[in-house]
C-alpha positions as CSV (number, residue, x, y, z in Angstrom):
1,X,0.0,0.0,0.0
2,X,1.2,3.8,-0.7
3,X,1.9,6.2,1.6
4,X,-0.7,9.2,1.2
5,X,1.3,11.9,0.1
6,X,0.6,14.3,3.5
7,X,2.4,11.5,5.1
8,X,5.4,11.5,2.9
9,X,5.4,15.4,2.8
10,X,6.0,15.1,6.5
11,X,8.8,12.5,6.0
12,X,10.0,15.2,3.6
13,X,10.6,17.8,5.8
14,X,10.9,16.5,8.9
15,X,13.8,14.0,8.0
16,X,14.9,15.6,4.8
17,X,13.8,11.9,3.1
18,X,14.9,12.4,-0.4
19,X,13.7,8.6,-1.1
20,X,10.2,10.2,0.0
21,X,10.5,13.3,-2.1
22,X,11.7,11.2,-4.6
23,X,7.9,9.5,-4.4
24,X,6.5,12.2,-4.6
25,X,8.1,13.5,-7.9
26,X,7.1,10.0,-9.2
27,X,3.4,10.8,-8.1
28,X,2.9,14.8,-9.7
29,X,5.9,15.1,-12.5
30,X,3.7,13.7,-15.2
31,X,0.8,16.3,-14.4
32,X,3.5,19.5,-13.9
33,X,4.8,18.2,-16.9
34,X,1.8,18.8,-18.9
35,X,1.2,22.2,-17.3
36,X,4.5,23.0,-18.4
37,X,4.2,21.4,-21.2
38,X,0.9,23.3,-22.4
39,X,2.4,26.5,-22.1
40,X,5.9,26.2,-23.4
41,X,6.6,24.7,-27.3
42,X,9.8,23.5,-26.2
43,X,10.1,19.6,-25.1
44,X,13.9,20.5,-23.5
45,X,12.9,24.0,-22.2
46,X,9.9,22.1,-20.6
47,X,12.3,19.2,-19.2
48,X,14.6,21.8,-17.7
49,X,11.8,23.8,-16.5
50,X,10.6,20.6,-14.6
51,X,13.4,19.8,-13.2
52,X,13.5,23.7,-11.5
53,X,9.9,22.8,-10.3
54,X,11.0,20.5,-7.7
55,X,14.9,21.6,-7.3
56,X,12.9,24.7,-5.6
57,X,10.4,22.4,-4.3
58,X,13.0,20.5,-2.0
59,X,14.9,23.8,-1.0
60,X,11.6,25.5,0.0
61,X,9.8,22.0,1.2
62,X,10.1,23.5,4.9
63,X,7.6,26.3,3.7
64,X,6.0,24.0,1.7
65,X,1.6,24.5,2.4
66,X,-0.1,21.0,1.9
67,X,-4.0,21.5,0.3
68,X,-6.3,18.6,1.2
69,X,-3.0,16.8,1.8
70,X,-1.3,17.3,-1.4
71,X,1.7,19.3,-2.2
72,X,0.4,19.2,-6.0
73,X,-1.3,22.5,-5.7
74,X,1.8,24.0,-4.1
75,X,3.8,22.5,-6.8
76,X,1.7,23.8,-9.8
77,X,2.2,27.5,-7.7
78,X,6.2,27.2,-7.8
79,X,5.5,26.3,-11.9
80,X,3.9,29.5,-12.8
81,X,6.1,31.0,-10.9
82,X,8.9,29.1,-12.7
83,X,7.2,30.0,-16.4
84,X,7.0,33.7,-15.2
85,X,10.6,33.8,-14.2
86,X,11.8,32.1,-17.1
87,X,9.3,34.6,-19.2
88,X,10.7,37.5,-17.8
89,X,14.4,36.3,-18.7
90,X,13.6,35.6,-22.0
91,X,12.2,39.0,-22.6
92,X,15.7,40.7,-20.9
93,X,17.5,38.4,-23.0
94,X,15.5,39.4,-26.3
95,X,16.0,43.2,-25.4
96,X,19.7,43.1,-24.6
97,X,20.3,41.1,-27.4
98,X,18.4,44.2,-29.4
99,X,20.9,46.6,-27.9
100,X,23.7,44.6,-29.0
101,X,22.7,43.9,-32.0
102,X,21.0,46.8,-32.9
103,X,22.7,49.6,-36.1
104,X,23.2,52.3,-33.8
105,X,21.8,55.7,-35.4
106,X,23.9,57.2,-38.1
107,X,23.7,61.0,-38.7
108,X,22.9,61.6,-42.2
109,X,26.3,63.0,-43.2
110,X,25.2,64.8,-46.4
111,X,23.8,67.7,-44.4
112,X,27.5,67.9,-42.4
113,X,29.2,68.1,-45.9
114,X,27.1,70.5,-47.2
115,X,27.9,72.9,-43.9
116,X,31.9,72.4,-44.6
117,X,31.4,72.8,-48.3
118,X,29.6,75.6,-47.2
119,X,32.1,76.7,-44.9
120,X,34.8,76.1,-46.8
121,X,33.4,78.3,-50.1
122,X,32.3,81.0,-47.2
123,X,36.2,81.0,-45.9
124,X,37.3,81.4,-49.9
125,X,35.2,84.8,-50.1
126,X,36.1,86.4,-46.7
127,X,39.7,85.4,-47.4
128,X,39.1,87.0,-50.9
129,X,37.5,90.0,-49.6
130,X,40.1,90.1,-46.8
131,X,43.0,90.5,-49.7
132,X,41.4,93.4,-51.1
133,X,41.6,95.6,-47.8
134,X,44.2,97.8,-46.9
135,X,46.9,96.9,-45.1
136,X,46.0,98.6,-41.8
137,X,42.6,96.9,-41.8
138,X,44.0,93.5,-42.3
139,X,46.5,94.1,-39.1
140,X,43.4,95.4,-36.9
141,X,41.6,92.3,-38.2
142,X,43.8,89.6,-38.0
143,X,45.1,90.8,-34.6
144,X,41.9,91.3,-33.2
145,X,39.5,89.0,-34.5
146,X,41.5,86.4,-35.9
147,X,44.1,86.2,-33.1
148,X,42.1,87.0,-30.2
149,X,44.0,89.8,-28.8
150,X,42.2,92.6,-26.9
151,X,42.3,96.7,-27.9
152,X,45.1,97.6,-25.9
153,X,47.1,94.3,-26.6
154,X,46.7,95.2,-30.4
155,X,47.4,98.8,-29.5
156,X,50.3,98.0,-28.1
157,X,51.4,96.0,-31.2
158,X,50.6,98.1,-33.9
159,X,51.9,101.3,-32.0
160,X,48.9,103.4,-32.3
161,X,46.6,104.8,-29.3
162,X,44.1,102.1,-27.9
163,X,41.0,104.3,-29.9
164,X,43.5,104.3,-33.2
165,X,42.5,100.3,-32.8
166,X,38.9,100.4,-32.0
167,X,37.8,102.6,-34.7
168,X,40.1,101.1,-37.5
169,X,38.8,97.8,-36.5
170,X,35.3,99.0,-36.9
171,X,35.7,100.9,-40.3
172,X,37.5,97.2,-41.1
173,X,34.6,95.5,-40.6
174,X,32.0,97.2,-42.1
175,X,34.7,97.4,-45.2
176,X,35.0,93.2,-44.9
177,X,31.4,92.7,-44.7
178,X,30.6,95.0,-48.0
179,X,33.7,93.3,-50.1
180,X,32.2,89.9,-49.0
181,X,28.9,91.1,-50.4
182,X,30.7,92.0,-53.6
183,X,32.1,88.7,-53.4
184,X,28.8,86.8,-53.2
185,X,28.0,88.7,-56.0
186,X,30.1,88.1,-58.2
187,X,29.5,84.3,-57.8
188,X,25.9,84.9,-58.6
């Protein structure tokens, strides 16, 4: 005669009986097998799952809540928790896999050469229109704007007062500006 699962369950935990759990697997794999089973397309994914089932059944079997005096209920519990789990990885796996594999966004380049071929034929005309002022206006430029030194630094350099330098360098501009005009004219 067979021991009633409650009492096996009992020899279980109690005496950490692995011969008993061992009946017990015997009694309730075929029907966790099939839950799996139904929800997973996978014969070895639903082997390994089974095999989870009761690894965690024996290392939680002190916690372990007996229905009618069956574990089977508490069983099919640690299965869909199993399925979930093993959901849930899947889907991380899927998603980092995505990031891995994934073509990471390439800026479209054409509008980046069209800004240096823009730049480029924009540098052409100022240096153009930079050749056709006078030599005191190219000094006040290029030390000022195109070196970065301040009026008095610039004063100091070209050994003319500090307001010498401010209004050359403003007559220089507006003269560089309408020579780059003339030069985008000519283009057009």
């Amino acid at each position: 005669m067979e021991a009633a699962d409650d009492a096996l369950w009992r020899a279980v935990v109690t005496q950490n009986d692995a011969a008993a759990f061992g009946a017990i697997y015997d009694r309730h794999c075929d029907s966790i097998y099939r839950y799996l089973a139904r929800r997973l397309d996978n014969r070895e994914l639903t082997e390994d799952l089974m095999s989870t089932v009761f690894l965690e059944a024996w290392r939680c079997r002190a916690r372990a809540s007996l229905e009618n005096g069956s574990p089977l209920p508490w069983l099919f519990g640690i299965a869909r928790m199993t399925l979930r789990r093993n959901a849930r990885t899947a889907v991380r796996a899927r998603r980092a896999f995505a990031r891995l594999t994934a073509e990471p966004d390439q800026a479209d380049h054409a509008d980046g050469v069209a800004e240096a071929v823009d730049r480029e034929v924009d540098a052409r005309r100022v240096l153009a229109a930079f050749r056709r002022l006078r030599k005191i206006d190219q000094d006040v430029i290029e030390l000022c704007l195109w070196q970065g030194l301040d009026h008095a630094s610039a004063s100091n350099s070209l050994g003319v007062p500090v307001g010498t330098v401010k209004s050359r360098l403003s007559r220089a501009r507006t003269r560089l500006q309408n020579l780059f005009d003339e030069e985008i004219a000519k283009e057009s």
